[in-house]
C-alpha positions as CSV (number, residue, x, y, z in Angstrom):
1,X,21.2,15.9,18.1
2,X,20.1,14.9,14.7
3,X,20.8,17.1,11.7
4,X,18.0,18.9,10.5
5,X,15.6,18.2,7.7
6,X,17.1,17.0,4.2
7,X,16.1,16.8,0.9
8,X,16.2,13.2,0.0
9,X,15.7,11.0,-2.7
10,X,14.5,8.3,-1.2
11,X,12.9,7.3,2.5
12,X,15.5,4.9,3.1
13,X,18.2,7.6,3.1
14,X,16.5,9.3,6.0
15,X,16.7,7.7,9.7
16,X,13.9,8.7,11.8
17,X,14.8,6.4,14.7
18,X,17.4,9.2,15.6
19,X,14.5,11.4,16.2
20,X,12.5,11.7,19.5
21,X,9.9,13.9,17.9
22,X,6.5,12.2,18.1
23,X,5.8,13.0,14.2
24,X,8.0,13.4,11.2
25,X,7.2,13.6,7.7
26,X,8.6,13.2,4.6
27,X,7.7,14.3,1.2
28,X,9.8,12.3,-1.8
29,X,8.8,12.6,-5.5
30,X,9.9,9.9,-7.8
31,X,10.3,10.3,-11.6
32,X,11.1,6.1,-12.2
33,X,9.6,3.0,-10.8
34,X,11.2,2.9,-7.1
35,X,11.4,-0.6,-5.5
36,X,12.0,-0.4,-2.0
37,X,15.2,-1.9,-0.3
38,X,14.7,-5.7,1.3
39,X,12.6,-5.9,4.4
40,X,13.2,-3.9,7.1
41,X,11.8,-2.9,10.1
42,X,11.8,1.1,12.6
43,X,11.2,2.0,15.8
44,X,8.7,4.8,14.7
45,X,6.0,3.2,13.2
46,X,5.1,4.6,9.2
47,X,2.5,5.7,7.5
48,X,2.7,5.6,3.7
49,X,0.5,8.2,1.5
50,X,-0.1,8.2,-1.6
51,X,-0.8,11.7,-3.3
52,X,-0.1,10.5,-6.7
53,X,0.6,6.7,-8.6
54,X,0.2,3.9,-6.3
55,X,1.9,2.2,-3.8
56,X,2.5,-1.7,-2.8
57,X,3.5,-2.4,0.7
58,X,4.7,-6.0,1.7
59,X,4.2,-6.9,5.2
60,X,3.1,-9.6,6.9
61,X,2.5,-12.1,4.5
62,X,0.4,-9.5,2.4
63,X,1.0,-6.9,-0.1
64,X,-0.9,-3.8,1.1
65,X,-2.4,-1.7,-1.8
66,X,-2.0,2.2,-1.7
67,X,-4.2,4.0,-4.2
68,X,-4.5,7.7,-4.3
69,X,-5.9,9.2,-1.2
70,X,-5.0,6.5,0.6
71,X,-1.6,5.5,3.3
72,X,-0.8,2.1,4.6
73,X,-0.1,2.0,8.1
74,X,3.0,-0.2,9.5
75,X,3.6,-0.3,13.7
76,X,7.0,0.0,14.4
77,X,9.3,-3.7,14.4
78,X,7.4,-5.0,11.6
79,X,9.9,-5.8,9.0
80,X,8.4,-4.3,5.5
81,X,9.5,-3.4,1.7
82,X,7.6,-0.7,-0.5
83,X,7.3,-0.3,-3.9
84,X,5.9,2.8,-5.7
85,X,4.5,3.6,-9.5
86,X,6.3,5.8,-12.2
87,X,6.3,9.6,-11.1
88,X,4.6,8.7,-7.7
89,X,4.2,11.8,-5.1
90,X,4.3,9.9,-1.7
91,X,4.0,11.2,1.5
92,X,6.2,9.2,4.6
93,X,4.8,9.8,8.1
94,X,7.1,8.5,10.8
95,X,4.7,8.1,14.2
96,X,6.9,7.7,17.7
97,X,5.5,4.4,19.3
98,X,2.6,5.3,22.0
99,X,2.3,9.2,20.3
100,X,-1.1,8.2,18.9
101,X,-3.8,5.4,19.4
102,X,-3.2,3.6,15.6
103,X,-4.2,0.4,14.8
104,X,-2.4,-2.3,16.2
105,X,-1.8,-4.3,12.6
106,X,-1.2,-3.1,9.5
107,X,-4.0,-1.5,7.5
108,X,-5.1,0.3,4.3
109,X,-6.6,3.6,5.6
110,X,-8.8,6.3,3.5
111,X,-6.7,9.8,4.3
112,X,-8.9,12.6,4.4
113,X,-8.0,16.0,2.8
114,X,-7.3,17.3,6.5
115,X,-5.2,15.1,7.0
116,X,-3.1,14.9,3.8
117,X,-2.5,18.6,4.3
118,X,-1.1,18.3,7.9
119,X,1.2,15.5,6.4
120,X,2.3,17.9,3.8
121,X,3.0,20.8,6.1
122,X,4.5,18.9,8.7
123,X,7.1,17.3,5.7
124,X,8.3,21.1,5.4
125,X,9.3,21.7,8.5
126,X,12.4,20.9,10.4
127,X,12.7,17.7,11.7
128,X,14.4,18.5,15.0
129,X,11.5,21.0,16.4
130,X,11.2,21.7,19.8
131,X,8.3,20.4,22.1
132,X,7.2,23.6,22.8
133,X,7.4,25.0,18.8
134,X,4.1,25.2,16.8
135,X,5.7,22.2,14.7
136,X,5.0,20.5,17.7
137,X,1.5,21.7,18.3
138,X,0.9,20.8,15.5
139,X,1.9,17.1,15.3
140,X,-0.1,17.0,17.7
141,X,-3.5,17.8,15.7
142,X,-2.2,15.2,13.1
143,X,-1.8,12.4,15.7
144,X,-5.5,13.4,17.1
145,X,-7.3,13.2,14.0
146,X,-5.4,10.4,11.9
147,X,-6.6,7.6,14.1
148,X,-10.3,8.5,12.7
149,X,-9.4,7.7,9.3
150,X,-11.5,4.5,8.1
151,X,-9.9,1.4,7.3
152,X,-10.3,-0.5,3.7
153,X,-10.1,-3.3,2.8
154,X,-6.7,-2.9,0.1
155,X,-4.5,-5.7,0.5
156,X,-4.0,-9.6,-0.9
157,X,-3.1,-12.0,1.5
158,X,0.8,-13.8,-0.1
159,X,1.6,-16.9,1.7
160,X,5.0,-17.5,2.0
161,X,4.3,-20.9,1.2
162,X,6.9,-22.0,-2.0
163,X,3.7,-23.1,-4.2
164,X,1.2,-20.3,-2.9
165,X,4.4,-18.0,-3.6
166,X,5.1,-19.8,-7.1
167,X,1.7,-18.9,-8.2
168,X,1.4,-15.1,-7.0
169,X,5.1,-14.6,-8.7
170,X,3.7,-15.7,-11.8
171,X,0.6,-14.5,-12.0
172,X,1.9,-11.1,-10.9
173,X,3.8,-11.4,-14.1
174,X,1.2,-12.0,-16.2
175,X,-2.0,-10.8,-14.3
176,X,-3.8,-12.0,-18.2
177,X,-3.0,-15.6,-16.8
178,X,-6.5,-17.4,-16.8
179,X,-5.2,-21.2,-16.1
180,X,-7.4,-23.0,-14.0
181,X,-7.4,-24.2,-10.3
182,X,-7.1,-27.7,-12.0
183,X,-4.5,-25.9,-14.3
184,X,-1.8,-24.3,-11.7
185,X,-2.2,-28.2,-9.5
186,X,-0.9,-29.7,-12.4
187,X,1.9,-26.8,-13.0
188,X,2.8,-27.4,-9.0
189,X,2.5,-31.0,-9.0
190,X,0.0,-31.4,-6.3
191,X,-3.8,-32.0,-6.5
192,X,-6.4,-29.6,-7.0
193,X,-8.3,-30.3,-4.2
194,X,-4.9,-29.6,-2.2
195,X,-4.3,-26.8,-3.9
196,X,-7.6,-25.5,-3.1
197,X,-7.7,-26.5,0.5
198,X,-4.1,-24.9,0.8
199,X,-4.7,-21.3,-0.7
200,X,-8.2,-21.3,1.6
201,X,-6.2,-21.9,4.9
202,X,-3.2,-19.7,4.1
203,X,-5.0,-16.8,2.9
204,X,-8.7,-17.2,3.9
205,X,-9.9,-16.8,0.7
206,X,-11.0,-19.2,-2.4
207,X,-8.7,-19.3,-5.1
208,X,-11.1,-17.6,-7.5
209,X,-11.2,-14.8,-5.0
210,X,-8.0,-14.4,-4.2
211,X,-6.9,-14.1,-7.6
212,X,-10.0,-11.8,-8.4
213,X,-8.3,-9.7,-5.2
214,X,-4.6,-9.9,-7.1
215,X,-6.4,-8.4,-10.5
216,X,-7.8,-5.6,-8.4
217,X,-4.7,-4.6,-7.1
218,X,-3.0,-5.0,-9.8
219,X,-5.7,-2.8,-11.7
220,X,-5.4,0.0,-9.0
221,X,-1.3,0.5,-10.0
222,X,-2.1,0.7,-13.6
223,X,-4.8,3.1,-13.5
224,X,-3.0,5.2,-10.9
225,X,-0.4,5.6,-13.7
226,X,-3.3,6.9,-15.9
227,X,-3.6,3.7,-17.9
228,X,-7.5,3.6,-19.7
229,X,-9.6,1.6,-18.2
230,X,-10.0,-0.7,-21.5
231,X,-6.1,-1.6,-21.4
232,X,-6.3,-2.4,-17.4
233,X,-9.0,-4.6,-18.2
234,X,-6.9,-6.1,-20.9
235,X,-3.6,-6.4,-18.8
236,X,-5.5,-8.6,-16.2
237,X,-6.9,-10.9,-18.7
238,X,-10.9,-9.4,-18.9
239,X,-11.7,-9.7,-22.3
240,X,-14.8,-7.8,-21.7
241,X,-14.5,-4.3,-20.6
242,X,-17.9,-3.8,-19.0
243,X,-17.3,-7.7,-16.8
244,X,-13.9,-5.8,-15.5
245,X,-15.9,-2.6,-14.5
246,X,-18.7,-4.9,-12.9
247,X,-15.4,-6.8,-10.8
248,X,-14.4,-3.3,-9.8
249,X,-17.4,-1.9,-8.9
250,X,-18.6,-4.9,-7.2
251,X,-14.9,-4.8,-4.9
252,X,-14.8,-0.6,-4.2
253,X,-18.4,0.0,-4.9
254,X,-17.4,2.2,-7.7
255,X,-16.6,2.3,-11.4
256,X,-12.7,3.1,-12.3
257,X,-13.7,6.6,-13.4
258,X,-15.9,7.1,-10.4
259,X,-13.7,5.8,-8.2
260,X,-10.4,7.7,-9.4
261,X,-12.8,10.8,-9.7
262,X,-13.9,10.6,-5.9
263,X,-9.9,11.0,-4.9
264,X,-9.3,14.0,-6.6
């Protein structure tokens, strides 16, 4: 039988693949940038909530965003790597496969306050609970109502395609980057109609949008880390305040402060 619940540092220091239970959660605090260790993959599969800072999720091909109020879902097998904001308070929900009806692929879901507070009770109670216990009838309210929670649409496609990859390395270093389609074909030594044609098919998006959808996650980590609004816009190369809160608002349907307002 496994030990008992831990405190840890980290989610990687805890194994929930020793653990039948159909639910287990975990609640880690972190006072410095964490980056998650390379890919890898559970049985269980893991939902990742954000209570405070952001989260970045890389599966698939795609770096799932995980704003406030919000948890990523990964089925089981699906090799992944997380990476969470300064003094982020995350929430790790380990799900036994077949325990509830989740979405077969991973997803950006909107956690309601319910929720969240099931997570949060559940991460403070013994991991090894008994089928019969009220940690177990409990669990079992969680896995009913988590399935519910709407999907959004908080992730950027990432090809792993060496110039698709070049170009989302570097502009994730400098998110202020404004070169040009016609630019970035020249840097990768191909031809802009290529280049187009190639970001279009591996990420189903123009390049223009898909570097519009970079900005906007990027935007969502800073101001998750209480960054103003006018040094987000700055960071991701708007040299207009009001045109970044017109991108945002246009993406989420709300301005920063609205929308950061709404998950409290």
């Amino acid at each position: 039988m496994p030990n008992n619940r831990k405190l840890v540092s980290s989610p990687e220091e805890f194994d929930a693949d020793a653990f039948s239970q159909a639910a287990l959660a975990l609640h880690v605090s972190s006072t410095g940038e964490y980056d998650g260790m390379s890919p890898h993959a559970h049985r269980k599969g893991q939902l990742i909530l954000s209570l405070h800072g952001a989260v970045s999720c890389e599966v698939q091909d795609a770096l799932w965003m995980v704003p406030p109020g919000h948890a990523v879902w990964v089925p089981g097998e699906i090799p992944h790597s997380c990476r969470v904001t300064k003094n982020a308070d995350t929430c790790f929900l380990f799900i036994e496969p077949g325990a509830a009806a989740m979405p077969e692929n991973c997803c950006t879901l909107a956690v309601t306050s319910l929720v969240r507070e099931l997570i949060l009770f559940l991460a403070e109670q013994e991991h090894a609970y008994s089928p019969d216990s009220k940690t177990a009838r409990l669990a079992a309210v969680l896995l009913e109502y988590i399935p519910d929670a709407p999907v959004e649409a908080l992730h950027l496609p990432v090809s792993r395609h060496p110039k698709i990859r070049q170009m989302a390395d570097a502009l994730f270093k400098n998110p202020g980057d404004r070169r040009t389609l016609q630019q970035w074909a020249i840097r990768l030594a191909i031809s802009e109609r290529s280049l187009a044609r190639l970001v279009k098919n591996a990420t189903g998006m123009s390049f223009g949008r898909w570097r519009q959808q970079l900005h906007l996650m990027i935007a969502l980590s800073h101001l998750a880390e209480g960054k103003s609004v006018q040094s987000v816009a700055g960071i991701v190369g708007y040299d207009s305040v009001s045109a970044f809160i017109t991108m945002f608002r246009k993406a989420l349907g709300k301005s920063p402060t609205q929308y950061f307002s709404s998950l409290d």
